[in-house]
C-alpha positions, -999 to 999 in steps of 0.1 A, spaced: 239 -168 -173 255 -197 -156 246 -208 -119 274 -205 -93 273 -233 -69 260 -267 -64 223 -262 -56 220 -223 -69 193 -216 -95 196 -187 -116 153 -179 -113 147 -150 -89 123 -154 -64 90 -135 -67 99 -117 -30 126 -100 -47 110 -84 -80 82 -73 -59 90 -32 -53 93 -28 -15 67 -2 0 85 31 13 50 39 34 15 18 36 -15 30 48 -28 3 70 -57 18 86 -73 20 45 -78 -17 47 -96 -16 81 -117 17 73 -127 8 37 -140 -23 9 -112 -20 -16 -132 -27 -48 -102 -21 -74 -65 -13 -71 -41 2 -102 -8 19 -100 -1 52 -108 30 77 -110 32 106 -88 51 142 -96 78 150 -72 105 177 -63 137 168 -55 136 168 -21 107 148 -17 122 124 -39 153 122 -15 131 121 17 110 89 3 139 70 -9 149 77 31 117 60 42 101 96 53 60 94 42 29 94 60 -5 82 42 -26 89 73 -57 108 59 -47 113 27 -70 109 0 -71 110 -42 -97 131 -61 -101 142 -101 -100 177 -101 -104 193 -131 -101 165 -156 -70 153 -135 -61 130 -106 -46 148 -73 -33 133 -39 -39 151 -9 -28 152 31 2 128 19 31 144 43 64 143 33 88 159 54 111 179 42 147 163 34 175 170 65 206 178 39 183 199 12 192 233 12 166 263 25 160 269 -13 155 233 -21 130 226 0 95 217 -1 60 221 17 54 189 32 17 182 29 9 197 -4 -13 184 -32 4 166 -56 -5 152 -91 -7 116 -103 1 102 -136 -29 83 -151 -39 82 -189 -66 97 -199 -94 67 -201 -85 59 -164 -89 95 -149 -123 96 -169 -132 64 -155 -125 72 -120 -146 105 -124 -170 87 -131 -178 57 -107 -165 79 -81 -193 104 -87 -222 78 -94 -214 52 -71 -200 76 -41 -167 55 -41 -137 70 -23 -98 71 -41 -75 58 -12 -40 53 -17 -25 21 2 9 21 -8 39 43 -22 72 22 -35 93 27 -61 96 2 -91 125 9 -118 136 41 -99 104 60 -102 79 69 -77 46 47 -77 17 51 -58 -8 23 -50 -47 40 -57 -74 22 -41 -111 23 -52 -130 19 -21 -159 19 -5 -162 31 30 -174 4 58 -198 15 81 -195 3 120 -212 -31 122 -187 -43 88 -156 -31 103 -168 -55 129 -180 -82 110 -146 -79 94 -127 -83 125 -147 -109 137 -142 -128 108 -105 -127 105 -99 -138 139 -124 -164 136 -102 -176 107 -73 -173 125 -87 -194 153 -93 -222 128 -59 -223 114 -43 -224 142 -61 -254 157 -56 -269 125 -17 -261 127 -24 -278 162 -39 -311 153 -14 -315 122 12 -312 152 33 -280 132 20 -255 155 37 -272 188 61 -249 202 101 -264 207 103 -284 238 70 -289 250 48 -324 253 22 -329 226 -3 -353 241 -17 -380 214 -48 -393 216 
């Protein structure tokens, strides 16, 4: 394929080919030390399939566990679609089973059982037209790390922005940068 235009390459950028999320759970970073990510699929109805590709999910509280040798999503609330029919409809905060192979579930059984590690979901998108959930094996942070956490991000914040500052990038538009 031949580039149109003086100037226009025919790579894609890596922004584009990324899948964007249709609901992340923020708070899960700020609550818990992600140890290990992987992607999984997750069953759907219809309807819920409609409401996501709206933008309609909510990861607040939900949580992943392996239940009888398979992996289940809990809490995640999807409301039900507006133009679904009363017979198509679904309940919105039901369990709902993820698609792992077999070696991974086990795995996850198992350091989530011996090492009291947590299944948190960060993110659901969708990548090729399927629904893809973002599983998170965490850790959760007691009071004094969520602190220390905090405390260290804005302390290196505070150091890139005066370094921003002394390179002369981070002077706004139309104000007097002194010079020593």
């Amino acid at each position: 394929m031949a580039a149109k235009g003086p100037g226009r390459s025919q790579k894609r950028t890596q922004k584009a080919d990324a899948p964007r999320p249709v609901a992340r759970n923020r708070r899960a970073r700020h609550e818990y030390d992600i140890l290990e990510t992987l992607e999984c699929g997750i069953v759907l109805q219809g309807s819920e399939v409609k409401s996501l590709r709206a933008g309609h999910c909510s990861l607040v509280d939900a949580y992943a566990r392996v239940e009888e040798g398979e992996a289940w999503l809990f809490s995640m609330h999807i409301p039900p679609y507006e133009q679904a029919s009363a017979f198509g409809t679904h309940e919105p905060d039901r369990r709902r089973k993820l698609l792992l192979h077999r070696h991974q579930i086990d795995e996850l059984l198992g350091r989530t059982q011996q090492q009291s590690l947590t299944l948190v979901p960060l993110s659901v998108y969708f990548k090729d037209g399927r629904a893809k959930v973002e599983l998170a094996l965490a850790r959760g942070r007691r009071l004094y790390d969520k602190r220390h956490a905090i405390a260290s991000r804005d302390a290196a914040r505070d150091a890139e922005r005066e370094a921003a500052h002394a390179s002369g990038r981070g002077v706004a538009r139309g104000s007097r940068r002194e010079v020593d």
